[in-house]
Wavefront OBJ file of the C-alpha trace (Angstrom):
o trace
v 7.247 -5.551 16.891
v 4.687 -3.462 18.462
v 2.269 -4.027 15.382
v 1.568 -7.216 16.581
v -0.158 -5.655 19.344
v -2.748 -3.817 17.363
v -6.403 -4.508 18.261
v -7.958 -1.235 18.518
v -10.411 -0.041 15.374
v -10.938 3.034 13.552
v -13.471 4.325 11.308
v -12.346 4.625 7.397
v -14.114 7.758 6.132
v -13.008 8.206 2.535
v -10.086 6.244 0.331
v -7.598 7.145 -2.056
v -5.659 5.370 -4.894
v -3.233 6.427 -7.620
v -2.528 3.412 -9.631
v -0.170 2.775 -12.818
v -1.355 1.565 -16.215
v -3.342 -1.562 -16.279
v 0.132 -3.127 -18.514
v 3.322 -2.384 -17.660
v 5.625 -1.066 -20.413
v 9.404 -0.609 -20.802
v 10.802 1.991 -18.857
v 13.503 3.737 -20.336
v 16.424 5.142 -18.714
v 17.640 8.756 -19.029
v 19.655 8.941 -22.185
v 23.306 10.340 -20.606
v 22.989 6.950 -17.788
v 24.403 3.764 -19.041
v 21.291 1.992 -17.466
v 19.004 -1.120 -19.243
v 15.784 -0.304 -20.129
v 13.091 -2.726 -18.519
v 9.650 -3.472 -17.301
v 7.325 -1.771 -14.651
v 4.140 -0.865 -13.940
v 4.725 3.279 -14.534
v 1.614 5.866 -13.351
v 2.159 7.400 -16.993
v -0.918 10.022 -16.700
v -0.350 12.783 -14.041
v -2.201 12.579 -11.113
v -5.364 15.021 -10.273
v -3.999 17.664 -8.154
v -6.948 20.298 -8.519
v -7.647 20.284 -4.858
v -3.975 21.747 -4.176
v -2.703 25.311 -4.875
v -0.392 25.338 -8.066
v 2.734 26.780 -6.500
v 2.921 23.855 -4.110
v 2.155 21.490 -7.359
v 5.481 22.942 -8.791
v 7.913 22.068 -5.991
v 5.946 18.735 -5.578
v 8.399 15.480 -6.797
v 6.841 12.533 -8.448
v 6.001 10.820 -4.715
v 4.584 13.813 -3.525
v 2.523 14.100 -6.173
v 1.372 10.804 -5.813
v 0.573 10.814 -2.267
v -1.372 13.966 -1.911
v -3.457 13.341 -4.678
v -4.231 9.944 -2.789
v -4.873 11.696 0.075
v -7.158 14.006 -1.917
v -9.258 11.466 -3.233
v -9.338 10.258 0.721
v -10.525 13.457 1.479
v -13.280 14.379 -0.918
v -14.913 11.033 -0.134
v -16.356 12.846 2.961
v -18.027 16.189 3.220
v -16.099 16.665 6.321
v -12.974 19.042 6.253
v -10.419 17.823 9.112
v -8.276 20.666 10.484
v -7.750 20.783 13.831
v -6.169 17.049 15.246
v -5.595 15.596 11.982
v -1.954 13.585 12.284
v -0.375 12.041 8.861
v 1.386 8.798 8.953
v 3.267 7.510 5.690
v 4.772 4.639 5.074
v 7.812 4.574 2.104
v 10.248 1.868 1.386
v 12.466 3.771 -0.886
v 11.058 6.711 -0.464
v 11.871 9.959 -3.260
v 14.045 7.645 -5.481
v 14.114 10.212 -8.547
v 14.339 13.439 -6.623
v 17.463 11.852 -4.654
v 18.743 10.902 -8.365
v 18.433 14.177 -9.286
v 19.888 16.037 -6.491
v 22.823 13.010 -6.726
v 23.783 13.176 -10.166
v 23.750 17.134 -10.178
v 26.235 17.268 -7.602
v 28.298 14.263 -9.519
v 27.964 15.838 -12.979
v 29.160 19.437 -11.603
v 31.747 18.306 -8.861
v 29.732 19.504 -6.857
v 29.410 23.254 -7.478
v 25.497 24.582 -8.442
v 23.911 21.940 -5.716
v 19.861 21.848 -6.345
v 18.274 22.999 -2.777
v 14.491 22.342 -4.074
v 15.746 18.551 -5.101
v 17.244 18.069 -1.836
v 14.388 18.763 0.165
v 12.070 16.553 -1.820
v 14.941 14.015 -1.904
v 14.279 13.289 2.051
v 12.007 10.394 3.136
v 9.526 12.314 4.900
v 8.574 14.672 2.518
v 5.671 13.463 1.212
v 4.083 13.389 4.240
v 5.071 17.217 5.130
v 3.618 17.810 1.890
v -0.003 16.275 2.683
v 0.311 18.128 5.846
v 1.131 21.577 4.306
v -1.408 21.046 0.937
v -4.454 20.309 3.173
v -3.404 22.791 6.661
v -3.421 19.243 9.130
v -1.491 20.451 12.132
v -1.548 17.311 13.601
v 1.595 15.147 14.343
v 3.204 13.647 11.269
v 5.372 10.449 10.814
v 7.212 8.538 8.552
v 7.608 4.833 8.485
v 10.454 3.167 6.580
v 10.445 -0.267 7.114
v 10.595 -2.176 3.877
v 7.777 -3.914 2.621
v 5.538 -3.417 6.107
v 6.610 0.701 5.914
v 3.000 1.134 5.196
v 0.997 -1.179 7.903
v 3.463 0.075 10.507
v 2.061 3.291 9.574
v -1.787 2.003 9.995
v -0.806 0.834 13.032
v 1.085 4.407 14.276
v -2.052 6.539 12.729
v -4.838 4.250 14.670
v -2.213 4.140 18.298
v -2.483 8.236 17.501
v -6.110 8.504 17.581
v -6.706 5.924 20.366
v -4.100 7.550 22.791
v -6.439 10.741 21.801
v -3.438 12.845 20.055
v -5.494 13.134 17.134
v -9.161 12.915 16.038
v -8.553 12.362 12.172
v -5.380 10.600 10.586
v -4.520 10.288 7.084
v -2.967 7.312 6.707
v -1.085 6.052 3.227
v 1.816 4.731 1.649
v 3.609 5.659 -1.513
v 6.770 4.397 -3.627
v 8.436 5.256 -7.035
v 9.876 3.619 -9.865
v 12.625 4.642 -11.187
v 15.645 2.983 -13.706
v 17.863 2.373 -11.386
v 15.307 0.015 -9.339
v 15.000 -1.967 -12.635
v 18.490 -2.376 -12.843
v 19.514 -3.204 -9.496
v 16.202 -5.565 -9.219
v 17.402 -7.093 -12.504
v 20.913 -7.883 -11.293
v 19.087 -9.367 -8.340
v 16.900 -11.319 -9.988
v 14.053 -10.011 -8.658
v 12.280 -8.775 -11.808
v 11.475 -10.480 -15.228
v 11.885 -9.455 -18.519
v 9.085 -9.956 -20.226
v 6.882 -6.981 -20.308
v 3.254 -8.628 -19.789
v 0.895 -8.457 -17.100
v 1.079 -9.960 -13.897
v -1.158 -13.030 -13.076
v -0.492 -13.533 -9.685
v -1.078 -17.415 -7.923
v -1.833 -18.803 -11.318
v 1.645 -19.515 -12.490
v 3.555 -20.717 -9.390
v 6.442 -21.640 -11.389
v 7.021 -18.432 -13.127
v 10.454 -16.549 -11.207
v 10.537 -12.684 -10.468
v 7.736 -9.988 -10.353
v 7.699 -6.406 -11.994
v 8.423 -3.339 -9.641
v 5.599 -0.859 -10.179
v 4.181 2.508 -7.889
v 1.562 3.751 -6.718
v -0.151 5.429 -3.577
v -3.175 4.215 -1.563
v -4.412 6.494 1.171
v -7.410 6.465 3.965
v -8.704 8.833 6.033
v -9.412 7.372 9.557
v -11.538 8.953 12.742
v -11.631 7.385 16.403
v -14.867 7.247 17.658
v -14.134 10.607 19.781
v -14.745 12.188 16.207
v -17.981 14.016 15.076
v -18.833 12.683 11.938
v -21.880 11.894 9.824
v -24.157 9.158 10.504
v -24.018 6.463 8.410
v -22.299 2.549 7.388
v -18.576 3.622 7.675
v -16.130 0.480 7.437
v -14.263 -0.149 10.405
v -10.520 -1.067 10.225
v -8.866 -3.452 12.930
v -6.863 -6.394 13.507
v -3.212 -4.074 12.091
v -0.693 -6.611 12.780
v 3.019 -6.723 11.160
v 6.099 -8.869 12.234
v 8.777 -10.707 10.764
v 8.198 -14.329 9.999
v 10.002 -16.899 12.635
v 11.893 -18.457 9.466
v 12.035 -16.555 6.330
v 11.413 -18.066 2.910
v 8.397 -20.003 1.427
v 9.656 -23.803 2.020
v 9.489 -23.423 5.897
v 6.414 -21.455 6.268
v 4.044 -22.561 8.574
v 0.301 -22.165 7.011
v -1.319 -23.628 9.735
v 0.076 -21.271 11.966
v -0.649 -18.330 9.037
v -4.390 -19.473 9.265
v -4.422 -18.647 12.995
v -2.317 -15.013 12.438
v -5.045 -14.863 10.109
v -8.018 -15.529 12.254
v -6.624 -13.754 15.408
v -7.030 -10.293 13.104
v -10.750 -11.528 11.991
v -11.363 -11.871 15.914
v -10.553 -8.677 17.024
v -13.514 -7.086 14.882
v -15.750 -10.108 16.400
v -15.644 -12.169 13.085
v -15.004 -15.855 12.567
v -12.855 -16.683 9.228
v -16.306 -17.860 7.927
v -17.596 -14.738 8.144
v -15.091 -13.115 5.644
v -16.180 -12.562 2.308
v -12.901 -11.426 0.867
v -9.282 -12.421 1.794
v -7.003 -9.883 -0.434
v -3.854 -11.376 -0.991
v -0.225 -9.422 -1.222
v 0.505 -12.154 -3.811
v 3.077 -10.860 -6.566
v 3.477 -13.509 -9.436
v 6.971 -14.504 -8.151
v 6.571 -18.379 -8.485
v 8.353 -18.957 -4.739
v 6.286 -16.001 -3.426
v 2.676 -17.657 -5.150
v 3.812 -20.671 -4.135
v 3.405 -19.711 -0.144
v 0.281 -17.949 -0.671
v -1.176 -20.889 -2.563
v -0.164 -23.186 0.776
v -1.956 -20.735 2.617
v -4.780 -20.599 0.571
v -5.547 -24.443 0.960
v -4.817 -24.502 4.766
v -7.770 -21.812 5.272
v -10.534 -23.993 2.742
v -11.808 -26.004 5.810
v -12.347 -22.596 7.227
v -14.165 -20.401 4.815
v -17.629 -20.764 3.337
v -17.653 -21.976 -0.601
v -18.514 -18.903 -2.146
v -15.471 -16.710 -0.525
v -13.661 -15.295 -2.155
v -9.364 -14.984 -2.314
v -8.157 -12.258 -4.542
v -5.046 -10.008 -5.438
v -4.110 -6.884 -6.419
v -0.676 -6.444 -7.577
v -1.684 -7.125 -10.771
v -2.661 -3.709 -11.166
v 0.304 -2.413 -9.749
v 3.353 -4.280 -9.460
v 5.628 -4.818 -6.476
v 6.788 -1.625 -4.483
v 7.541 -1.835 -0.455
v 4.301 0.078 0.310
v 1.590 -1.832 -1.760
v 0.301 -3.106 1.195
v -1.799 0.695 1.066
v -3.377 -0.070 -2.296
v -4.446 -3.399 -0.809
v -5.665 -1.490 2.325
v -7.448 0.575 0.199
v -9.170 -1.596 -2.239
v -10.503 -3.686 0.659
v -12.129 -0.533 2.370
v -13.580 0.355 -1.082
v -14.840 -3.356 -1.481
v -16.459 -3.271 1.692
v -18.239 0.220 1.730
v -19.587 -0.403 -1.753
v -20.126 -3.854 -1.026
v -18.740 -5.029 -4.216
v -15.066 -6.170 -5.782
v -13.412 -3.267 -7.113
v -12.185 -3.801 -10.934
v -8.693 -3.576 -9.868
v -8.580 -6.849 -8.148
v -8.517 -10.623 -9.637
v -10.041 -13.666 -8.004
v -8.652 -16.749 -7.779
v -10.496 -18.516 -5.654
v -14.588 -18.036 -5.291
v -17.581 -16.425 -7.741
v -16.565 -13.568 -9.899
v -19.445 -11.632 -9.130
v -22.204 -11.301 -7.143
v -22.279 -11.769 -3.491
v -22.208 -8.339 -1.240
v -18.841 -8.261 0.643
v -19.120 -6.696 4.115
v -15.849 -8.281 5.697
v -12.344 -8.173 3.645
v -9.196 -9.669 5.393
v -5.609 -8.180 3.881
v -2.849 -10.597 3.958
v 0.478 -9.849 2.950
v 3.981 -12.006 3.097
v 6.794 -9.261 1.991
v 9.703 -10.441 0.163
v 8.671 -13.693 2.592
v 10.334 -12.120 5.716
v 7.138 -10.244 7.288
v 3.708 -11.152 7.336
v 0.978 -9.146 8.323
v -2.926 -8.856 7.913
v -5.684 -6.541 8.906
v -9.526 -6.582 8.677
v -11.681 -4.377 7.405
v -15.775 -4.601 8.017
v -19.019 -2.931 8.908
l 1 2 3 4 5 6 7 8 9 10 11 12 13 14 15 16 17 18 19 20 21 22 23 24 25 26 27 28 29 30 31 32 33 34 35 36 37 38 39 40 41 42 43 44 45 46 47 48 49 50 51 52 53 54 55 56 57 58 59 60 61 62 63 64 65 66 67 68 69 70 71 72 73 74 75 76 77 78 79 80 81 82 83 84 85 86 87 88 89 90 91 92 93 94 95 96 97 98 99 100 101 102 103 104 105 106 107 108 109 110 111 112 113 114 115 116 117 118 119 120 121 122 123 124 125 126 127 128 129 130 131 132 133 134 135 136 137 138 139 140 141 142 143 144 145 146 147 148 149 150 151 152 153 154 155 156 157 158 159 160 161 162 163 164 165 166 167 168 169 170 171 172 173 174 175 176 177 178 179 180 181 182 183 184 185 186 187 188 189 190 191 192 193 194 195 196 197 198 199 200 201 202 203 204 205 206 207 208 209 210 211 212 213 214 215 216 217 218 219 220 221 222 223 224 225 226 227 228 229 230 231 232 233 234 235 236 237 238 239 240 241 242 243 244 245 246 247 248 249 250 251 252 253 254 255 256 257 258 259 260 261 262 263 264 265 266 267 268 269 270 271 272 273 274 275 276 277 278 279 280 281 282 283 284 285 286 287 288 289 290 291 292 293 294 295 296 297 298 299 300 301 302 303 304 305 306 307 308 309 310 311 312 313 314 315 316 317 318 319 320 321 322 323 324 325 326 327 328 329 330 331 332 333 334 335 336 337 338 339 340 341 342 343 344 345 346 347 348 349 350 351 352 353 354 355 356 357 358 359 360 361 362 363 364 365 366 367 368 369 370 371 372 373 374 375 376 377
């Protein structure tokens, strides 16, 4: 996969997150749908859309309103204002799950007379990222990457091949997914979900089966160094690699060979692994899942200094395809404040203290991909 290629760097300039509630609660289906109610992680509180005009806000569906508020946030960070050269890549597992539903069930309901036009145009893919194009005027090209749970890091690594081919100047870069009934059913019947509706606590209970779906959007504006932009410490992303695993599943994994996939990524911005002062794990409090990233976890201790630190973040969001942006995200914010941000747990180093200038992401979706990047100064 050409992910695994990916050594070239870009400049973050500004970060953007739209998280759920800190607890999940139970999600209940719509009252004509024979569905279960269950738990998620649900972004209950609408999302801050000042910075768009209100008649796009109105056609907007609950992804796009969740990625272009992301990418808002992204935005504001900087006192530039990208126009001209500014591409959009998204990555979406499921992409607009409850506009689709809508536009679905209308048609099913009715027998298909009275079709909805406005739900079938936010019910494709690639409409969130259309809409971040049209809310902020980027003219740049735009993408979509659907590719399960490395959608998103694909789309890192199709924003940063953009800017270094010299396409584009600026990219805004995310990924966004949506919870909906019908994933808590289906991940239910799969057994990929629990029931109980309490917080997750990922690598600490390694015997503990299924995970809570959540949503969310995580978004970073990105320059190459072509770009004009203000002087100053801007973290530097690098080291985007995605691929599937040689042999799927936890039992077989190879953590040696994780530790160098690992350090390769740390390399390419001219760090050792003992230089890295946060590795942010994709962990997701499935016990098989924990169990892989704990075997990782030990093989890298004769690597990393003492007071490292390993950390997650899904429990703040639950598991969607494209969390791997909220991880993205929290690690630039962690290194260009120098500090953890309150949305990720540690596991494995000091609590506080200790200014972080190098974060390593490592993810191992549904145990079939893994991929990494690093962020620094």
């Amino acid at each position: 996969m050409g992910a695994e290629r990916g050594s070239a760097s870009v400049r973050v300039l500004g970060t953007g997150l739209v998280l759920g509630d800190t607890q999940p609660v139970m999600l209940e289906p719509p009252a004509d749908i024979a569905l279960k109610r269950g738990p998620a992680y649900v972004c209950a509180t609408a999302p801050d859309l000042r910075a768009v005009t209100p008649g796009l806000v109105r056609r907007l569906g609950r992804s796009q309103r969740m990625m272009v508020a992301a990418a808002a946030q992204a935005i504001a960070a900087t006192a530039l204002e990208p126009k001209d050269m500014v591409s959009v890549a998204i990555g979406t597992g499921l992409g607009m799950v409850a506009d689709t539903v809508d536009f679905l069930e209308n048609m099913i309901r009715l027998d298909e007379r009275e079709p909805r036009p406005a739900k079938f145009i936010n019910s494709v893919h690639n409409s969130a990222a259309a809409n971040v194009a049209i809310a902020f005027g980027f003219t740049g090209e735009n993408r979509t990457i659907i590719h399960e749970g490395i959608s998103f890091e694909l789309a890192l690594w199709q924003a940063i091949r953009s800017l270094q081919s010299g396409r584009s100047l600026f990219a805004l870069v995310g990924g966004v997914d949506e919870v909906s009934p019908y994933i808590v059913n289906v991940g239910r019947e799969k057994g990929f979900w629990r029931d109980a509706c309490e917080k997750l606590k990922p690598m600490t209970r390694p015997r503990t089966r299924g995970t809570l779906p959540g949503e969310g959007a995580g978004a970073l504006l990105v320059c190459s160094d072509r770009a004009r932009i203000p002087a100053g410490s801007w973290p530097i992303i690098s080291g985007v690699r995605a691929r599937p695993l040689g042999v799927p599943g936890a039992r077989r994994l190879d953590a040696s060979a994780e530790v160098e996939f690992i350090g390769a990524s740390a390399a390419s911005a001219g760090r050792k692994l003992e230089d890295v002062d946060l590795f942010l794990f994709g962990a997701n409090g499935d016990g098989a899942a924990d169990r892989a990233y704990i075997k990782v976890a030990r093989a890298l201790e004769p690597y990393i200094r003492r007071d490292a630190r390993i950390g997650t973040f899904k429990g703040a969001c639950g598991e969607f395809h494209a969390a791997g942006a909220i991880g993205a995200a929290l690690a630039a914010q962690a290194v260009r404040d120098g500090a953890l941000p309150a949305q990720i747990d540690v596991v494995r180093g000091p609590q506080k203290g200790g200014r972080i200038s190098t974060a390593v992401v490592y993810s191992l979706p549904q145990l079939a991909y893994h991929s990494v990047c690093t962020v620094a100064l």
